[in-house]
N, C-alpha and C positions, 0 to 999 in steps of 0.2 A: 504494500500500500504506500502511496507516496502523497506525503500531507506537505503541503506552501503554503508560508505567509499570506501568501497574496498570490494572484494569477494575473501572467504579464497575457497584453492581449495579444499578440502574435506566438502561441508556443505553437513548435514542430515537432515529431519526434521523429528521428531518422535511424533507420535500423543499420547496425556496422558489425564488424568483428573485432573485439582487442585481443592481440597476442601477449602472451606471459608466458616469460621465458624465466625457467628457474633449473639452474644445474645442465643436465645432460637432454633436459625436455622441455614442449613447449605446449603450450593450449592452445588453441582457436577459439574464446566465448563469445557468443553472441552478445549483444546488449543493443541498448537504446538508447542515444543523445539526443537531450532536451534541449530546444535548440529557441531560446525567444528573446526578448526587444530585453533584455539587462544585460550590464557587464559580467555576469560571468557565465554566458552561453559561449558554446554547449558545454552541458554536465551533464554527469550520470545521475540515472535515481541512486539512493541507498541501498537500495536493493540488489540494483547492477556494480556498484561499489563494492556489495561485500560479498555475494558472488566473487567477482573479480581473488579478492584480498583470500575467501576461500580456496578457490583452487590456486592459488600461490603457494599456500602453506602443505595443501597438500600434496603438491610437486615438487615441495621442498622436503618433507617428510619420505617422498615417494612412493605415495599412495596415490597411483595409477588410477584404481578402478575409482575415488569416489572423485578425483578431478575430471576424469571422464565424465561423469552424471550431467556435467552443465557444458560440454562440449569434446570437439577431437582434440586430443591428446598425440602428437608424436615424439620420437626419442630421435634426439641428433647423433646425428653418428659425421664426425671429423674425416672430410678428404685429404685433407695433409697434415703435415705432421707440422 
């Protein structure tokens, strides 16, 4: 649920991907940028923040499956040395 102060009259939401990269692996999450008439467009909701902040810990931990639940998950693997 995402509660505001106040509602700007131009809001957008535009659907993206943010990558997070922690250690040997990376994510793809989906989210949604709020995108309206204030200085600090675009943002995340809290929602898609802490998602975010989740699967970081988790792939920092590396816990594969539960950073997977909110998007693809792959492992880097180094072409050179």
């Amino acid at each position: 649920m995402v509660v505001r102060l106040f509602e700007a009259e131009n809001t957008m939401i535009r659907k993206t991907i943010k990558l997070i990269h922690e250690g040997r692996y990376a994510a793809e999450i989906p989210v949604e940028l709020i995108e309206d008439d204030t200085g600090w467009s675009p943002y995340l909701s809290l929602e898609d923040a802490k998602t975010l902040d989740a699967v970081r810990l988790a792939l920092r931990k590396g816990e594969i499956a539960e950073a997977a639940k909110h998007g693809r998950v792959f492992e880097l693997t180094p072409i050179s040395a």
